[in-house]
One Martini backbone bead per residue (centre of mass of N, CA, C, O) as a GRO file, in nm:
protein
   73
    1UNK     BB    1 -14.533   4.243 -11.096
    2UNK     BB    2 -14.407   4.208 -11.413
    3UNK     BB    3 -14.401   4.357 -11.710
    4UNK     BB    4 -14.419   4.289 -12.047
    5UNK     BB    5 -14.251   4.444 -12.293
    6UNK     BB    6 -14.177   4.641 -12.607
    7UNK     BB    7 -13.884   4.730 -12.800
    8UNK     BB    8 -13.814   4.931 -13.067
    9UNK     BB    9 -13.530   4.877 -13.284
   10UNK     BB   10 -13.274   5.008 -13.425
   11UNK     BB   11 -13.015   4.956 -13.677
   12UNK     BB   12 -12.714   5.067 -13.723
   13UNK     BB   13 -12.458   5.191 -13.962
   14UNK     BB   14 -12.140   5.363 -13.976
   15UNK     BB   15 -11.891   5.425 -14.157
   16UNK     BB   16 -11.695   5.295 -13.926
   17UNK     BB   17 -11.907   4.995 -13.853
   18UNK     BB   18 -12.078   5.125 -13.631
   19UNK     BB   19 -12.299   5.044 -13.441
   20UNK     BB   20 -12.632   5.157 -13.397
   21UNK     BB   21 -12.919   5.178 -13.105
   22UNK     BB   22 -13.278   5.285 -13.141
   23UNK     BB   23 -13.542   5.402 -12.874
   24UNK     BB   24 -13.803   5.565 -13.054
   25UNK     BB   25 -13.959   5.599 -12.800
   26UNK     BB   26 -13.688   5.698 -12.634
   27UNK     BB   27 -13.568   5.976 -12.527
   28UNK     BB   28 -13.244   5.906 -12.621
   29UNK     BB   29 -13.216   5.605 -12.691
   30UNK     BB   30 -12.884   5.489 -12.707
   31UNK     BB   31 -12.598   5.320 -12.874
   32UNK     BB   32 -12.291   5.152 -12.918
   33UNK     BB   33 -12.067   4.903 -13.142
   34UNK     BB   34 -11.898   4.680 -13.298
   35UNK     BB   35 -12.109   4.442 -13.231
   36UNK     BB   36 -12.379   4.262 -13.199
   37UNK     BB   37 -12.346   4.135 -12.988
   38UNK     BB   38 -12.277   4.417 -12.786
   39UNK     BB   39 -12.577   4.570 -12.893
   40UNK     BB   40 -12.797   4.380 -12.714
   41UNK     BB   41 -12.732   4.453 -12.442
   42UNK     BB   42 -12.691   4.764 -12.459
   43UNK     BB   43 -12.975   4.862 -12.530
   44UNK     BB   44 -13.116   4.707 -12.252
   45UNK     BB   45 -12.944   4.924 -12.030
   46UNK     BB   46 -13.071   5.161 -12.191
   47UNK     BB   47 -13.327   5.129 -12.135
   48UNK     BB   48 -13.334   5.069 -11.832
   49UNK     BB   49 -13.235   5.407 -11.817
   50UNK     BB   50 -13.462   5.525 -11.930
   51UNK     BB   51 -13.699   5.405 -11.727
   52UNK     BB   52 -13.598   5.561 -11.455
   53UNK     BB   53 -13.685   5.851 -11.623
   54UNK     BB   54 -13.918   5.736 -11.791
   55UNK     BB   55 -14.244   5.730 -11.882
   56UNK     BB   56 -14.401   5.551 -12.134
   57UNK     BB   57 -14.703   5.628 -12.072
   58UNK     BB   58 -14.652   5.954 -12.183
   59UNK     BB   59 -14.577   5.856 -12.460
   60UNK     BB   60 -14.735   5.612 -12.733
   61UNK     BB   61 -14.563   5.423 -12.930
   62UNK     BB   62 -14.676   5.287 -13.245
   63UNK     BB   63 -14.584   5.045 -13.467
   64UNK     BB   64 -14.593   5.078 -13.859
   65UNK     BB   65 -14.314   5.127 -13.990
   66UNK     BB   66 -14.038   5.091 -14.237
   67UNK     BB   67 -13.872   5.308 -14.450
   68UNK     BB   68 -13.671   5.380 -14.752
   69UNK     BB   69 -13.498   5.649 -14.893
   70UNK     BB   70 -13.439   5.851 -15.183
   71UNK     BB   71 -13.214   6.083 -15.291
   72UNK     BB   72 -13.045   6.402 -15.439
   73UNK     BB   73 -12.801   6.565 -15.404
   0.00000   0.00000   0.00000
């Protein structure tokens, strides 16, 4: 039986427009696409392969918040 996960999903938008999602819990999982319909198929089939290679109960990581901050250049 499997049982259901749940994994948190970042997602920016890049100068060219290109949309980016990562799964900050898994090592390198990320992916990239045109359009948000485009990336949220591409992030699950990437959390899928990164799942064939990772353990994710080796390192696990709760959720606790996001902040963005601005500093000056």
């Amino acid at each position: 039986m499997n049982s259901l996960r749940r994994y948190l999903i970042l997602i920016e938008q890049d100068e060219d427009g290109i949309y980016v999602a990562t799964a900050p819990s898994l090592r390198g999982c990320h992916t990239q696409a045109r359009t948000l319909e485009e990336l949220l198929p591409r992030i699950r089939e990437a959390i899928a392969l990164c799942l064939e290679v990772e353990d994710p109960a080796e390192s696990p990581m709760r959720f606790i918040g996001v902040q963005q901050i601005e500093l000056t250049a």
